[in-house]
C-alpha positions, 0 to 999 in steps of 0.5 A, spaced: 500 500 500 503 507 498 504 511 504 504 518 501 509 520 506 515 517 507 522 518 511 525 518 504 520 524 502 521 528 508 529 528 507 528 529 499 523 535 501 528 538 507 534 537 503 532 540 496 529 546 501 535 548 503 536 551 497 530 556 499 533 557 505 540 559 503 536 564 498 532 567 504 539 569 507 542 571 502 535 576 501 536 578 507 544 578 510 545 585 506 541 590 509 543 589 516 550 590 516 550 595 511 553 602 515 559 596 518 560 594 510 561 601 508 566 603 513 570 598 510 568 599 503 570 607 505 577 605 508 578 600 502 578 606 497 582 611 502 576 616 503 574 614 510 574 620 514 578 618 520 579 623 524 570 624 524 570 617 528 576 619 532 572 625 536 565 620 536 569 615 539 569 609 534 561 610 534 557 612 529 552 617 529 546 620 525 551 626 524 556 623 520 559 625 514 554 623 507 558 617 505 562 618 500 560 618 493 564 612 491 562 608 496 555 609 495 555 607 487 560 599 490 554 599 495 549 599 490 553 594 486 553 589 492 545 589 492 543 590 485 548 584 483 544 579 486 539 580 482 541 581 475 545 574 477 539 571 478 536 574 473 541 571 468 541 565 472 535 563 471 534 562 463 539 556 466 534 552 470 531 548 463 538 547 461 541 545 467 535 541 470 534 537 463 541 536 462 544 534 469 538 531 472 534 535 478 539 532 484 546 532 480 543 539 478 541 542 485 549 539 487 552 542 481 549 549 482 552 549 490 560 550 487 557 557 486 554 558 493 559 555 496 564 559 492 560 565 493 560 563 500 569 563 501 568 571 497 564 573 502 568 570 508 574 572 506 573 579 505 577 582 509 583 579 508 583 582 500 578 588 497 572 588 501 568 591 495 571 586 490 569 580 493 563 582 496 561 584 489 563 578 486 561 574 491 555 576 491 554 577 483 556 569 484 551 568 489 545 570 485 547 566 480 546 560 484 539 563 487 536 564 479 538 556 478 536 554 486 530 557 485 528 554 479 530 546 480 527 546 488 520 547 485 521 542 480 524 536 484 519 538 490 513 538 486 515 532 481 516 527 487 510 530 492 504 526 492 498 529 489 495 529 496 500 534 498 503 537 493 501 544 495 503 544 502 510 541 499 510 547 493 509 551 500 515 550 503 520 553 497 517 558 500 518 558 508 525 556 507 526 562 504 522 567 510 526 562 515 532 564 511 531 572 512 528 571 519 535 567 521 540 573 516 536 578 521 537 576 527 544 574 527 546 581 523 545 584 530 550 588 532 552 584 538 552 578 535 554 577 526 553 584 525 559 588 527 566 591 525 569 584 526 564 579 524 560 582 518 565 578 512 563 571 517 555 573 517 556 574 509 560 568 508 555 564 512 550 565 506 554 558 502 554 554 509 547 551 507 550 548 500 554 544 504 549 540 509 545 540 502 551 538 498 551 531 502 544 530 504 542 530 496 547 523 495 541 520 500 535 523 496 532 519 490 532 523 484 526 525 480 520 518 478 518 524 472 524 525 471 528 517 470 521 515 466 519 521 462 526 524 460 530 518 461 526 513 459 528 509 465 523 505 467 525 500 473 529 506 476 523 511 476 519 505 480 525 504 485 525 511 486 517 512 486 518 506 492 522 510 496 519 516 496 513 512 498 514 506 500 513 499 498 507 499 494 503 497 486 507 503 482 503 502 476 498 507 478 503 513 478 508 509 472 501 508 468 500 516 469 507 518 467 507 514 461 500 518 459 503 525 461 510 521 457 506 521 450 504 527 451 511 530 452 511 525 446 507 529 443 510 536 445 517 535 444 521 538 449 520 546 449 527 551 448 525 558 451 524 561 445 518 555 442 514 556 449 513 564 448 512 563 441 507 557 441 499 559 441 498 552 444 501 554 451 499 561 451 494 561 456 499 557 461 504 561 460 500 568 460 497 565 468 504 562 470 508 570 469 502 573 471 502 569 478 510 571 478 508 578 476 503 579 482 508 576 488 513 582 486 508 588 484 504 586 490 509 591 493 511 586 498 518 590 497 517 596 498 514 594 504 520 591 507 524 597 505 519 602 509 517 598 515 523 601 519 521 608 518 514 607 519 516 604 526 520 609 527 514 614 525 511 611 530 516 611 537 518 604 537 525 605 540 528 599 536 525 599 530 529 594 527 526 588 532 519 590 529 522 588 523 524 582 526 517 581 528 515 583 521 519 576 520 516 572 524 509 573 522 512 573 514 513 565 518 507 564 522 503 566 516 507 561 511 506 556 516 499 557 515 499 557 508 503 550 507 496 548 512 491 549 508 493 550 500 491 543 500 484 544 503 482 551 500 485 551 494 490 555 490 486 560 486 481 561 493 488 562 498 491 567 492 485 571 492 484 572 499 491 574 499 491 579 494 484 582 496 486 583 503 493 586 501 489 591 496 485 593 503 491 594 507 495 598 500 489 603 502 490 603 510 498 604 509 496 610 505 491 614 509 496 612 515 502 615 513 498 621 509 494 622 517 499 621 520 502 628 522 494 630 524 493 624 527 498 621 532 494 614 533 493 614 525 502 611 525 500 605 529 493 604 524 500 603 519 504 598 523 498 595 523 496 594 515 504 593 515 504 586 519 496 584 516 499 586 509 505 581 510 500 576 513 496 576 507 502 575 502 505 569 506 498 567 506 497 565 498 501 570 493 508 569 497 508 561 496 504 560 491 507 562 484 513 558 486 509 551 485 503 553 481 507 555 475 510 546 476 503 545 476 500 548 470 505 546 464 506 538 462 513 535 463 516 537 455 514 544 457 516 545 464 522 547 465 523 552 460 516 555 463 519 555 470 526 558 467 521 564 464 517 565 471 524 566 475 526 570 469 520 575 470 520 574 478 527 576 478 526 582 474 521 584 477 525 584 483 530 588 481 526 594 478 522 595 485 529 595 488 531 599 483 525 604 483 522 604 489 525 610 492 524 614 486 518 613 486 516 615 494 520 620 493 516 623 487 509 620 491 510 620 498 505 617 502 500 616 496 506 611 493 502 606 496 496 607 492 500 604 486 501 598 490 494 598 491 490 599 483 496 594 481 494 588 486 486 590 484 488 588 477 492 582 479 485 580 484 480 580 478 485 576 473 486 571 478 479 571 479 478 571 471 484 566 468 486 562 473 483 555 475 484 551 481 489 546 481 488 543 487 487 535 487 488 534 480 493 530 476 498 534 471 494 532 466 488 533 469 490 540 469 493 540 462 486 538 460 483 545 463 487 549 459 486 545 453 478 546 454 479 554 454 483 554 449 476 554 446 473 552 440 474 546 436 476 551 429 482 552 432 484 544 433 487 543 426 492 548 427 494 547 434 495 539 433 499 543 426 503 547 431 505 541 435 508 536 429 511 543 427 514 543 434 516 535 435 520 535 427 523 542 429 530 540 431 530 547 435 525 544 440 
């Protein structure tokens, strides 16, 4: 009889997560040293002011000299890098996943963190700005592939069952990440003048367990039979992802969604955005991607201290830890209940209630001088709009986009939605301060038009995917696809795609 869940699950699961973890603290490690690492960087390019720290004592104060302009352009560098690495990286993950396998590609990618990880850390001992910015470029690079291939290994080997609570944990691994890169960058502990390159370095620390884990974990049933052809090995593997049962149901499946990939030929990049058959899919999947970063969830991150401050919090740096902690809490509460209410619901009662809180962060911050209590209705909408995010639009874009595409086009849809979702990240980074400069406290209306746009087309155009085969969901897209007239035509599409020696 199948188990469904097994020990080897569970390790495969933890394992490949451990890579989203690794991801989360390379997210959150930058912003909490960041005073500490431009001292450094100032001194590294001889344009740090002695004598001003001399007569504060060795302390910084909020009436230090304006950082120099070179040091402020290397910093920029230093976050901006890792995300134009994963932009990059990301067009990798077809490539990488199809050619060395989901387990040999998740160990192949850890010379880059671990690499990226030996940079950081021994940043004192060199140019700091160099090698933080080259471990950080190499570091991005392995987050793009990372979170592409953890997706794809989690949702081929999770059981239907519980495929989207498993999908959920890419993203609780990462808010853990960032809730563990916060906490050990305080200043009396990672965060100061003589352990920041320690706390940097410990971003490849995870690629290591994960490196050694992996060589325990089965690699993908889908994969072996689908890709390689290998049929005893994809039953070997089923049996100990779930133990010792009658396979052919799952094998019988898979052979179903093989012919199809048959069918289909596998996908480069180029096909996919090109082809009509996969349109609807793909327009879903970047739709998803886009909403998860446009929702604002940045910006909000990136504004929390000063509203906390605004607000008379002494330390606004542990709201932000507290920030953290209901990033995990609500995260939790997702990978609980994806399964039982559904994606589609779970989205939109994430999107809807963020538009909500979009509109009380606004009035909040535009009131706030007139009223004093209207500063707290801003912490308030900032932990529920955080809450709301973790809820259905942080996890769910991750797993779905799995979901949604058979296995021929499947990995390159999932190197497109990274591709979109990195990009977007970097346009927020990017932007964001412009535009609250040019907006200010009305700059949260943007959010809140976009994520009222993003809740109807989720309303309108995604299908709930809960319960259902991959091929059970191909087949919803094939019927939106409409009418029979268009039929000739797509099964033209798919001869042309299989003969092609392009695909």
């Amino acid at each position: 009889m199948e188990k469904q869940l097994t020990g080897t699950l569970a390790l495969a699961v933890f394992t490949a997560a451990l890579g989203s973890l690794q991801m989360g603290y390379s997210l959150g490690v930058i912003n909490a040293p960041q005073k500490v690492i431009e001292r450094h960087y100032a001194r590294s390019l001889g344009v740090y002011n002695e004598e001003l720290t001399r007569r504060e004592g060795g302390n910084t104060t909020e009436h230090e000299e304006p950082t120099h302009a070179s040091v402020v352009m290397y910093w920029s560098l230093s976050v901006a890098i890792f995300s134009i690495g994963g932009m990059l990286s990301s067009f990798l993950v077809s490539f990488v996943s199809d050619v060395r396998g989901r387990i040999k590609g998740m160990l192949f990618i850890n010379v880059l963190a671990i690499t990226a990880g030996l940079l950081m850390g021994l940043a004192k001992l060199g140019t700091p700005y160099l090698m933080v910015i080259a471990g950080r470029a190499i570091m991005g690079l392995y987050c793009g592939l990372s979170s592409g291939l953890v997706p794809l290994y989690i949702g081929e080997i999770s059981p239907v069952k519980y495929r989207g609570a498993m999908g959920a944990l890419h993203q609780l691994a990462i808010v853990i990440g960032i809730l563990i890169s916060q906490v050990i960058g305080l200043d009396f502990l990672l965060g100061n003048d003589d352990m920041w390159h320690v706390l940097l370095g410990l971003s490849g620390a995870p690629a290591v367990l994960q490196s050694l884990l992996l060589f325990m974990c089965p690699e993908s049933p889908r994969y072996l039979y689908i890709k390689l052809g290998k049929v005893e090995e994809a039953r070997k593997s089923l049996k100990r992802l779930k133990g010792d049962y009658d396979t052919s149901k799952d094998i019988a499946e898979m052979q179903a969604e093989k012919e199809e990939a048959m069918k289909e030929a596998q996908m480069s990049i180029l096909r996919l955005v090109r082809s009509s058959v996969y349109r609807q899919q793909l327009f879903v999947a970047l739709m998803m991607h886009l909403s998860q970063q446009f929702s604002g969830i940045n910006a909000i991150f990136y504004y929390s201290t000063s509203i906390f401050q605004t607000a008379g919090v002494g330390q606004p740096v542990y709201a932000t830890i507290g920030v953290g902690v209901i990033n995990i809490i609500f995260t939790l509460v997702s990978v609980i209940m994806v399964d039982r209410a559904g994606r589609r619901t779970l989205t939109l009662i994430g999107l809807g209630g963020m538009c909500c809180c979009a509109v009380a962060m606004t009035v909040g911050l535009a009131f706030q001088d007139v009223y004093s209590w209207m500063s707290y209705l801003s912490m308030a909408a900032i932990f529920l709009f955080v809450s709301f995010f973790e809820i259905g639009p942080g996890p769910i874009p991750w797993f779905i986009v799995a979901e949604i595409f058979s296995q021929g086009p499947r990995p390159a849809a999932i190197a497109l939605a990274g591709c979109c979702n990195w990009t977007c990240n970097f346009i927020i980074a990017m932007f964001f301060p412009y535009l609250e400069g040019l907006c200010g406290s009305y700059v949260f209306i943007i959010f809140a038009v976009l994520l009222f746009g993003f809740t109807v087309f989720i309303y309108m155009r995604v299908p709930e995917t809960k319960g259902k085969t991959f091929e059970e969901i191909a087949a919803v897209f094939h019927r939106k696809r409409g009418a029979p007239p268009s039929k000739p035509q797509e099964e033209a599409e798919m001869v042309q795609l299989k003969s092609s020696t392009e695909a």
